[in-house]
N, C-alpha and C positions, 0 to 999 in steps of 0.2 A: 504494500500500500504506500504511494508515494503519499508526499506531507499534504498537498490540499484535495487529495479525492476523500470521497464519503464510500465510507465501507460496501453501498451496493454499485460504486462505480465499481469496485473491482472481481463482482460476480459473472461469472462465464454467461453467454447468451442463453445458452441451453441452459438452465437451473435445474432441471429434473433430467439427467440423462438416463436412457434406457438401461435397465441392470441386466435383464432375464433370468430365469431361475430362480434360485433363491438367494437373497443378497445378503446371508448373512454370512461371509466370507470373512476369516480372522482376518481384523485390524481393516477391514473393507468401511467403506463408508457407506453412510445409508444414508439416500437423497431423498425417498419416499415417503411420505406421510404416515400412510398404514404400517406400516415396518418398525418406523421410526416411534412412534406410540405404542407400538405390539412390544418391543425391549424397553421402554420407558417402562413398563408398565409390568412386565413380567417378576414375577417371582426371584428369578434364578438370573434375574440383574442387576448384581451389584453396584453399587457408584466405583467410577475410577477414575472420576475425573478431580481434580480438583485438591492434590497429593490425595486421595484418600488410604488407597494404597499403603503407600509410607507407613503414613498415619498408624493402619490397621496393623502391617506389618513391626512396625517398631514397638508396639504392646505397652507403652507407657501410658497411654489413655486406656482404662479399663471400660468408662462410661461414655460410647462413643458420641461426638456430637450431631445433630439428629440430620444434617448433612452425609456424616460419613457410615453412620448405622445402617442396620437392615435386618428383620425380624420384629416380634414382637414388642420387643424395649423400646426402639423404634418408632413403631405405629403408637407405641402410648405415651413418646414424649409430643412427638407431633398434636396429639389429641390435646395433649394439658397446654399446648402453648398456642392451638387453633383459637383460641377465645382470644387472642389478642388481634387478630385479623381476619376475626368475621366481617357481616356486611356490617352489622350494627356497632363494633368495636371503631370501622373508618370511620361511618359516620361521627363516631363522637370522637376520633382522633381531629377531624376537622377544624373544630375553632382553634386549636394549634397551633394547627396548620397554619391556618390564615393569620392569628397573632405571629409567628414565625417568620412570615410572609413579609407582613408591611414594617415587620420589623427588617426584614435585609434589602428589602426595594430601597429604602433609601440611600444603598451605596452608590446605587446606580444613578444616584443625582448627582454625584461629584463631577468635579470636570474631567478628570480622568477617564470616569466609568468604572466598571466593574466587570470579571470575566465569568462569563455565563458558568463554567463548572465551577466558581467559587462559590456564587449563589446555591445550584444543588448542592456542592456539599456538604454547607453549611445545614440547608434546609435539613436533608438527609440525616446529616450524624445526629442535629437535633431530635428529629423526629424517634428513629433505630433508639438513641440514647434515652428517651423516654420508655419507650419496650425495655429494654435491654433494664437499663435502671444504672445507665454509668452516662455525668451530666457530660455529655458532648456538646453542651454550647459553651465551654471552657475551652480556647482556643489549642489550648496546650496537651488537654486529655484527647482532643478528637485525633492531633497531630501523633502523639506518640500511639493512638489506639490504628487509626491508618495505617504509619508505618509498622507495625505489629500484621495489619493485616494482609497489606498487599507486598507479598513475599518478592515479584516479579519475574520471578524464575518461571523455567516451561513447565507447565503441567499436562505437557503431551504424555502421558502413560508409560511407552516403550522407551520416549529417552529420559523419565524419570530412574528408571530401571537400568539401563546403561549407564547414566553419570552421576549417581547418586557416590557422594565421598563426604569423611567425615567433615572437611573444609566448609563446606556448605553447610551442611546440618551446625555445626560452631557459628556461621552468620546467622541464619535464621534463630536460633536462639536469643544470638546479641538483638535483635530487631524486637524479640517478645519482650525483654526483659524490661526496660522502662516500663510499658504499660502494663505488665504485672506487677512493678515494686508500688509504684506509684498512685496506682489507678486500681485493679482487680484485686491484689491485696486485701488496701486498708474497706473499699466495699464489699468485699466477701466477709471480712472480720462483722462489721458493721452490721451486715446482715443476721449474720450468726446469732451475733444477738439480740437484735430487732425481731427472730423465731424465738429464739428462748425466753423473751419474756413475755413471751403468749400475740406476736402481733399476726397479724393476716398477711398473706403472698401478695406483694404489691408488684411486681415485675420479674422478669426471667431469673435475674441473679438471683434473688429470694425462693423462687422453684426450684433453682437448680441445688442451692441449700438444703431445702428441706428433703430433697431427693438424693442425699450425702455423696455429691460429686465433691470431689476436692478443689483446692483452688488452680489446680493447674487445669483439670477439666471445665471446672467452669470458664478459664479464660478462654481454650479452645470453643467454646460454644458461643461464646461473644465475638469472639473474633470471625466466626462462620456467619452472624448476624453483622459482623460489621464489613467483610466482606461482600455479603447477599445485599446487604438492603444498604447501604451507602454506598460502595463502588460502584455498584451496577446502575442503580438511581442517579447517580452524579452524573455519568456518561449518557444515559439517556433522557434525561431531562434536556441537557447539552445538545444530543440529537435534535430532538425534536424540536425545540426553539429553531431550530438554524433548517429542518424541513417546514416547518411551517413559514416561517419568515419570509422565505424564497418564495412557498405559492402563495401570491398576495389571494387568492377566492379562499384557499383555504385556510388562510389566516382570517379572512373577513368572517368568515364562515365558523371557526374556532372564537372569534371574540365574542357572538352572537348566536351563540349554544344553550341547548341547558347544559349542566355538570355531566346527567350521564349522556349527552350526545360528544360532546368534550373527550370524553373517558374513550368513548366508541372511537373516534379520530387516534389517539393517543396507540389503543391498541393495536390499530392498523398501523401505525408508523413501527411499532412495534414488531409486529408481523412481519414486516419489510424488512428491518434493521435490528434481527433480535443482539442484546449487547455479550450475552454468551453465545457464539456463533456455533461451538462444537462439543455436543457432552458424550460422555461415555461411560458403557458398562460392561462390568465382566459377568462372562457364564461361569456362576455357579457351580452348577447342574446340568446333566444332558437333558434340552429343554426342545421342546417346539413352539418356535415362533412366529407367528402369522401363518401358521402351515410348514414352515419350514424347519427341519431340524436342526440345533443347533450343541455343538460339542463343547464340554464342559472346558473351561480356561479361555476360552475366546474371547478376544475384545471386539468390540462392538462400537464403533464412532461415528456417531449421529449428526448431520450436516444440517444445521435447525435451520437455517437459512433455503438451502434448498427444498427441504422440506415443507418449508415454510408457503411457498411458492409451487408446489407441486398442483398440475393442471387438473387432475382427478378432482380434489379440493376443491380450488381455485379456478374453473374452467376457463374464466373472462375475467381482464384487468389485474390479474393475478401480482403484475409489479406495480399497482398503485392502490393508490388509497381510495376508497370505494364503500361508502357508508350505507347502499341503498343493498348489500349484496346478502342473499340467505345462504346458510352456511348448512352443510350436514349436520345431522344428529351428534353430539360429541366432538362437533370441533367446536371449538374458542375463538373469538376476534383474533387473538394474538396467535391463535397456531400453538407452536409449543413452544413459545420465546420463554416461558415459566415451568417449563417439564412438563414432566407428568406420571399419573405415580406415585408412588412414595419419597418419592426427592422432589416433585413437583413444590417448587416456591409458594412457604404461606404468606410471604406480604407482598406480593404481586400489586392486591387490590390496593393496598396502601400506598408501594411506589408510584401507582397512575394516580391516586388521587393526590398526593403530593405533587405531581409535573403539573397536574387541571388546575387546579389552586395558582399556584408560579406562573406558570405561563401566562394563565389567563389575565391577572394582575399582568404582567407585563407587557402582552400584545395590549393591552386595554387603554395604555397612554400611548397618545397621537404623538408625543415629543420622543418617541424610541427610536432610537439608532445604533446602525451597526459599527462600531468604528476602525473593527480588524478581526481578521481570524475564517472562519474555522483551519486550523491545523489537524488533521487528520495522523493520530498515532495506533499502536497496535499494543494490548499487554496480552503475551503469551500466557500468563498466568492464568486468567479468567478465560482467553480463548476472548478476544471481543476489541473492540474499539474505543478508543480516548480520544475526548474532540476537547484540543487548548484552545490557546491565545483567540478565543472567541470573545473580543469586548464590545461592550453595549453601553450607550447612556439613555440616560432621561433627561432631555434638554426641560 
């Protein structure tokens, strides 16, 4: 990806190329929709993207976090921490939101401006750090929780497993360790005692306590939350300001929404530009998938993008944004920019109402301008795209 294309300039014209057979060939990539949700979804699919791997393999986290898990433990921490991003959870995550909001819009008055992923991920840490229960609107705790979480290394699978050395593993540590002395620590202490003298589960860290993770486990599980719901959120907020921007009808048309028509736009750009572009799992188990069999240790890497776009699906307009279109039974606006599954992302609903909210405040003043950017970068880490030096004011 050179520095100003946008991540779908650099998808092949064909997005769905023909497989035949069965496509689930080790380490083959799946461009199909149906396939691609058939191993999302599957039992005897492990996560392997995202070190999990490592992770599992190194055994120093007993209580895995519910990113890298699979099985029953699993589905039941998913289940205790679904209340935090039901419908009814965003709705009242909202006025927040919007306090959050018109509190960072004003950077954008300066005469400088302000750089659109500062705003998300400001917004973001705020918001995650509200869930989570570690105050990320403290400049310092969001900085050293970030750097904790965005490792930047490949988390392509096959060459985790080939260049894995202790060298590395001694960085990635150095990168946790502030936001554990500092940050995770003295909140987990805090917590500890906030349960023992009879208080109520006010946020994850407090669950994860009561559920006697340790403090190194619990950081790993914040850091999977601050990973998921602020990187990913920061980069597509970033997006999408800068797709909308561009199509002046669809910005007219975005300011002049209700919220869930808003939401509906947001997911289609979504759709188009999911910000993890490639996940993957391991078999297991000798399994059958979509019809297809498949042998136990196989990887499986899933092309969310192209699948995203698959013509079955998507028959007509398939690369644009199209709010009028019916969709089959069990598909989503977004396709499967958010999994699906048991790894299927629980604050999906939250990160788009957080962009509906921002954006819409900000295409909403007639004084917005662009005044540099988008930079177009790549973090192999997440598999996905970083949009910089995107500055904006409010004259």
């Amino acid at each position: 990806m050179t520095a100003h294309e946008s991540p779908s300039s650099t998808q092949p014209s064909a997005a769905v190329p023909g497989q035949g057979g069965c496509p689930f060939r080790n380490a083959a990539n799946i461009y199909e929709f149906g396939p691609a949700k058939a191993a999302l979804q599957h039992d005897a699919a492990w996560q392997a993207g995202f070190f999990a791997e490592s992770v599992r393999k190194d055994g120093v986290i007993k209580q895995l976090p519910v990113l890298y898990g699979h099985g029953p433990s699993q589905r039941e921490m998913r289940r205790d921490t679904a209340r935090f991003f039901t419908p009814t959870a965003v709705d009242q995550w909202t006025p927040r939101i919007d306090e959050l909001v018109q509190g960072l819009i004003e950077s954008a008055r300066r005469p400088a401006g302000v750089l659109v992923d500062e705003l998300s991920l400001k917004l973001a840490g705020a918001v995650v750090g509200d869930v989570v229960g570690v105050n990320m609107t403290n400049p310092k705790t969001l900085a050293r929780i970030i750097l904790a979480a965005d490792q930047r290394a490949d988390s392509e699978p096959l060459l985790i497993r080939s260049q894995r050395n202790r060298a590395k593993e001694l960085l990635s540590f150095a990168r946790l360790f502030p936001a554990w002395l500092l940050d995770i620590n003295p909140l987990y202490k805090a917590s500890k005692a906030h349960l023992a003298a009879g208080g109520e589960v006010r946020h994850l860290v407090d669950q994860l306590v009561a559920k006697d993770y340790s403090v190194i486990e619990a950081l790993t599980e914040i850091l999977t939350y601050a990973s998921a719901g602020v990187l990913t959120t920061r980069e597509f907020i970033a997006l999408s300001f800068w797709k909308i921007w561009e199509d002046q009808a669809l910005r007219a048309r975005f300011v002049t929404s209700s919220l869930k028509e808003r939401e509906t736009i947001l997911r289609e750009l979504l759709r188009l530009n999911p910000v993890v572009s490639m996940l993957y799992r391991r078999i297991d188990a000798d399994a059958e998938l979509d019809g297809c069999p498949v042998a136990k240790g196989e990887l499986i890497r899933i092309d969310v993008e192209a699948a995203n776009r698959d013509p079955k699906i998507w028959p007509t307009h398939r690369h644009e944004v199209d709010l009028s279109r019916e969709l089959p039974s069990g598909v989503k606006p977004e396709g499967l920019a958010f999994g699906a599954g048991p790894h299927q992302c629980p604050g999906g609903p939250l990160a788009i109402r957080e962009a509906a909210v921002l954006l819409h405040e900000l295409f909403s003043h007639s004084g917005l301008e662009v005044l540099s950017g988008p930079v177009w970068q790549r973090n192999e880490g997440i598999k996905g795209y970083e949009v910089r030096q995107l500055r904006i004011r409010i004259s």
